[in-house]
N, C-alpha and C positions, 0 to 999 in steps of 0.2 A: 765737379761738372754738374751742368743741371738735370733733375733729372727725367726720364719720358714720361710722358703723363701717360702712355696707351701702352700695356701690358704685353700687347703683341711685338710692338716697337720693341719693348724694352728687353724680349725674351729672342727676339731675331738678331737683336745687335750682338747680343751676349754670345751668338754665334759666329758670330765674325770674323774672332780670332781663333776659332775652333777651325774654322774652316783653311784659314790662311797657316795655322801652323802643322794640320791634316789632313785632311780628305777632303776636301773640296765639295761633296756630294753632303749639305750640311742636312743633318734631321737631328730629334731629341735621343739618337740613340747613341751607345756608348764606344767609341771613336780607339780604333787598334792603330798602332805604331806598322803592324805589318801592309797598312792598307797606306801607306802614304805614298806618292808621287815620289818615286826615286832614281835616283841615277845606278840601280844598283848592277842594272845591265853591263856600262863598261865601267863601274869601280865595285866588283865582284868582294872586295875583302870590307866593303864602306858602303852603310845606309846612308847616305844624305840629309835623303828628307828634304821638308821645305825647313827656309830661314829665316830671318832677321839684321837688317841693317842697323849699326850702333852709326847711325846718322848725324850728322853736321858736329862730330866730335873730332876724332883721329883727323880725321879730312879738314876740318875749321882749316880757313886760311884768309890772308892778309895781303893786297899784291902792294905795289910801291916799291919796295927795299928789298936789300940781300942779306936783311938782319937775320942772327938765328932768333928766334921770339919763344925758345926755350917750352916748358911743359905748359904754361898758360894759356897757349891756343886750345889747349881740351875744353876748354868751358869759354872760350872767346865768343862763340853761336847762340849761348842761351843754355847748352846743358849744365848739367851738375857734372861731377869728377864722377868717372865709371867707377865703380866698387865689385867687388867677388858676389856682393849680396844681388846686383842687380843683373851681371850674367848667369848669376844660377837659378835668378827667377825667369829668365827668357828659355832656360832645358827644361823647368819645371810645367811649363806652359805647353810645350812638346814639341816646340823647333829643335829641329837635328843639325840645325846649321845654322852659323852666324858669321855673317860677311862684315867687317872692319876696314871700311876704307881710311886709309892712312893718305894724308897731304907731307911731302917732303921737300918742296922747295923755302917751306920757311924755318926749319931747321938742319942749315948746310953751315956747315963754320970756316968756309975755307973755298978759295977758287979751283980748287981738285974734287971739290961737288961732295967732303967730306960727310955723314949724316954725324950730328949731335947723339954721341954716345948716351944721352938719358934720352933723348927719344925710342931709339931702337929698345932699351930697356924696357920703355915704358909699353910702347907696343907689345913686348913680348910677354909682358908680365896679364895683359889680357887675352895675349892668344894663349898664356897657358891656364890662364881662369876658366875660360872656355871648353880649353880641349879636357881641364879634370872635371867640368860639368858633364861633358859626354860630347859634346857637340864637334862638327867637325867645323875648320876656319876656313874662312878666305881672305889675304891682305892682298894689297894690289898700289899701286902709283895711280891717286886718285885726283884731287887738283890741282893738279900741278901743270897741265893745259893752258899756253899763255897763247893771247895775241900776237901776233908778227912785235907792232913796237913793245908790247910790253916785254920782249927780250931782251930790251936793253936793261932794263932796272932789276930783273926779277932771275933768278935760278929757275930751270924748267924747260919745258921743250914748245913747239907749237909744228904747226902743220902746215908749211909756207906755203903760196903760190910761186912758185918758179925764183928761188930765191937758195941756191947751194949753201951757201954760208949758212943761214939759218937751219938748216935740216941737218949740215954737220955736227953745229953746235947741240942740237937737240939730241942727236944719235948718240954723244960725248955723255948727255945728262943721264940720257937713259942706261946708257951702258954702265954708268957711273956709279947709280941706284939699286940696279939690280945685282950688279957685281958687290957690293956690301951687304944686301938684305939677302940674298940666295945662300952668301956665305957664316951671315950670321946665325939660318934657320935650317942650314944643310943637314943637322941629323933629327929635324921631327920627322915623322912619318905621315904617312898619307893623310893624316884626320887634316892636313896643312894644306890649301889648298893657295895655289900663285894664279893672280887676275893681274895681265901684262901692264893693262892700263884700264883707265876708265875713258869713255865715252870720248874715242882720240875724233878731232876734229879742229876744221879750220875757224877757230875763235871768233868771231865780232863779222864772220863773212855773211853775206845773203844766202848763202848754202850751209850756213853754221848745222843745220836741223832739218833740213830738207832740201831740196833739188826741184829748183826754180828752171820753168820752162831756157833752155839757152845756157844752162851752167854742167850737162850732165857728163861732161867731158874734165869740169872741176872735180867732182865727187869722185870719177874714174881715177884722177891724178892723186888725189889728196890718199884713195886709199892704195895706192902705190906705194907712197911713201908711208904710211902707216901698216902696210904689211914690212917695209925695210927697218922701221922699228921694233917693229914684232920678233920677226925673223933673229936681229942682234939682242933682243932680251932671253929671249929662249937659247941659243946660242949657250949665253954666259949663266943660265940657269940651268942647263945639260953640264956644261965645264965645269961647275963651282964646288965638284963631289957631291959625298953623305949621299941623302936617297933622293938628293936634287937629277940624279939620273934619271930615275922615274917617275920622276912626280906631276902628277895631275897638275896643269895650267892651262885656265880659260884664256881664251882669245878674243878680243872684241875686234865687229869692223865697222868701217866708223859710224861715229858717235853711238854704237854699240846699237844702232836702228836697224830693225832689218828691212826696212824701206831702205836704204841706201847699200845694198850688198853691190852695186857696180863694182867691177874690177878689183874682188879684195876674196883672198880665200884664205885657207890657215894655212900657216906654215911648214914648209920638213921640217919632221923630228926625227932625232936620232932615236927616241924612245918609241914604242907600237902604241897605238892608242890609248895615248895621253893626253889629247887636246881636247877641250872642252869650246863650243864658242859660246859666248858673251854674250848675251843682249839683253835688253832693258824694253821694257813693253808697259808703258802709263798708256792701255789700250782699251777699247778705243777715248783716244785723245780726249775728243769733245765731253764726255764724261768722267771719264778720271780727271782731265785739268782744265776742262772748258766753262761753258755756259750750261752745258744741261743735266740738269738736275735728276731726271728721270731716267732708268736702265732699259733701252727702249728694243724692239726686237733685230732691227739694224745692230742695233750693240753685237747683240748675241753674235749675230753674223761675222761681223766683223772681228771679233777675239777667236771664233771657231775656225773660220774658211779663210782669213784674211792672217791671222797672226802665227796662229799654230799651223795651219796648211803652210805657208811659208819659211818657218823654223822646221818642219817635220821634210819638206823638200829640200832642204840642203844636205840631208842624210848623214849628218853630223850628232853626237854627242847637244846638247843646249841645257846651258844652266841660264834662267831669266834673274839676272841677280838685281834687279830692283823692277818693282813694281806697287802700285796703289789706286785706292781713287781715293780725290780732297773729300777732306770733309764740309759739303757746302749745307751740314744741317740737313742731311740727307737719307738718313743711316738703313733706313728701310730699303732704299733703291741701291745703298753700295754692299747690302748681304746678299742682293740677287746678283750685282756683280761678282763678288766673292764666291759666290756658289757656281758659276757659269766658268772666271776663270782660273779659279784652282781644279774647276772637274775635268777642264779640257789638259790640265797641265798633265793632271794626274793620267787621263787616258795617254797624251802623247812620251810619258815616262819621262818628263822633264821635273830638275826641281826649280822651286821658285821661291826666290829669296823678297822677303815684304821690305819695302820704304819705311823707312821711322824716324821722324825727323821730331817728334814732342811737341807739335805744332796740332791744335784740334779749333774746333770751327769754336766755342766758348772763349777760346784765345782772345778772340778780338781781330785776328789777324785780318791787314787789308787784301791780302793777294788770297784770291780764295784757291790759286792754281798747287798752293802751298802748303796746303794742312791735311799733313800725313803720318798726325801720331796717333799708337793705338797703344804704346806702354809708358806710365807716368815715372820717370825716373826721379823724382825726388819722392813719390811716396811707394816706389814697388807695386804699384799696383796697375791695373787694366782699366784704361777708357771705355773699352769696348769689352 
């Protein structure tokens, strides 16, 4: 990468993943593990900490077909093959968590929604990388969110508008999924953590990501049926034995926004405070994936009074398990983001898991909405 010409630049940046994988309150002074943002309040036997997404790997996916596309999809997005070398450089760095979104509708071998036995292996061979670094996991059904017609070609679930059939089929997939992976993982222990879904939502709609004046009666529906999905995953994750009775599982509502909580709360468990909710926060928007360049005092506002006042009034448990700002060539204005929202995570006792996709603004990349790497997996080493 190229590198800063202004010393100050160069020694702010260099903090940036200090911040995100610590204390959030960044200075030149030397950064304790006991001061990090954690969930330790309701996971009493488990630090958290903040995390790290192994991004557009596990998750890579392919829609069209109902092929299985076997272990190649790990490097189909652009990464290299995950290695033991590269998650134990992510503990070394002093993330206590690493989130693994897994995609499973391109490895089904069978219309019983079957998963391809070297997938589950392979997944598990890095939640166990992980968990002997120190760190604690989270796997989850991550894209496998289809469209209404893409239900016809593809394995996976979607989120209809007024359509039984399709939300049967979906409720079939999901049960399908979690009834294999709950029982394949049923004797880790808590460092294991289950994310029900990622980012459920009504695909390719005009409310796909927000709630357009006239639709908020959609969002109401839509997460109706994404708590009936929720509800039946936990369900078969409480049934499945081992310490799946008690084990910690985030919750998202839809598309995992907390602009959109209309009509959607968590679920009964048969377990006591086990639920976590889900949410994702690229906040505020226009900075993390917009036009503006600048971290302006609206910003502040906005991630304080607007995202954590919001998460902190549900009165729930909140894990923010992805979050970033692009890299638009910026890096001075996204350390004061960095500092502003890991300090507020850290005050509201949330942890926050970082976006990592190996995408940096040097790239070339066109979509500037998109470059969210801060660790180089082919050299182990830090962008930032």
């Amino acid at each position: 990468m190229k590198r800063f010409q202004r010393l100050s630049t160069l020694i702010g940046i260099a903090l940036l993943l200090t911040a995100c994988a610590s204390d959030g309150n960044v200075t030149a002074e030397k950064y304790s593990i006991t001061d990090i943002a954690t969930s330790s309040d309701y996971a009493p036997n488990n630090n958290w900490g903040n995390g790290w997404n192994l991004g557009n790997t596990l998750d890579a996916k392919t829609d069209g077909s109902k092929n299985n596309l076997g272990l190649s999809t790990e490097t189909s997005w652009g990464m290299p093959k995950t290695t033991q070398a590269m998650i134990n450089a992510i503990a070394e760095k002093g993330f206590k968590t690493i989130r693994v979104p897994v995609s499973w509708h391109n490895h089904i071998t069978d219309q019983n929604y079957t998963i391809d036995q070297k997938w589950l292996a392979r997944v598990k061979e890095i939640v166990d990388w992980s968990i002997e670094a120190g760190m604690n996991v989270i796997i989850n059904i991550h894209h496998d969110n289809m469209t209404e017609s893409q239900m016809k070609n593809n394995y996976g679930f979607c989120v209809p508008d007024n359509n039984d059939s399709l939300k049967e089929q979906s409720l079939e997939y999901i049960k399908a999924i979690w009834t294999q992976v709950a029982d394949y993982f049923k004797d880790y222990d808590e460092k294991l953590i289950f994310e029900l879904l990622n980012e459920p939502r009504a695909v390719g709609t005009k409310y796909e990501w927000s709630t357009p004046s006239g639709m908020e009666a959609k969002v109401v529906a839509a997460n109706k049926i994404i708590m009936e999905y929720e509800k039946a995953a936990l369900d078969i994750i409480r049934a499945s034995g081992g310490n799946n009775a008690n084990r910690y599982v985030m919750v998202p509502p839809y598309a995992a926004a907390p602009h959109m909580l209309n009509g959607w709360s968590l679920p009964e468990d048969s377990a006591a405070d086990k639920l976590i909710v889900s949410a994702h926060a690229y906040t505020p928007y226009d900075f993390c994936m917009g036009n503006d360049n600048k971290f302006k005092v609206e910003h502040k506002d906005n991630i304080e009074n607007w995202l954590f006042g919001t998460l902190k009034a549900l009165g729930k448990p909140v894990i923010i398990g992805e979050t970033s700002a692009s890299d638009k060539n910026n890096s001075a204005e996204r350390v004061k983001w960095a500092k502003c929202f890991y300090a507020q995570g850290k005050a509201a006792n949330m942890s926050i898991i970082l976006w990592d996709n190996m995408v940096v603004y040097t790239d070339g990349s066109g979509d500037k909405a998109e470059r969210h790497g801060y660790f180089n997996r082919n050299k182990l080493t830090w962008w930032y």
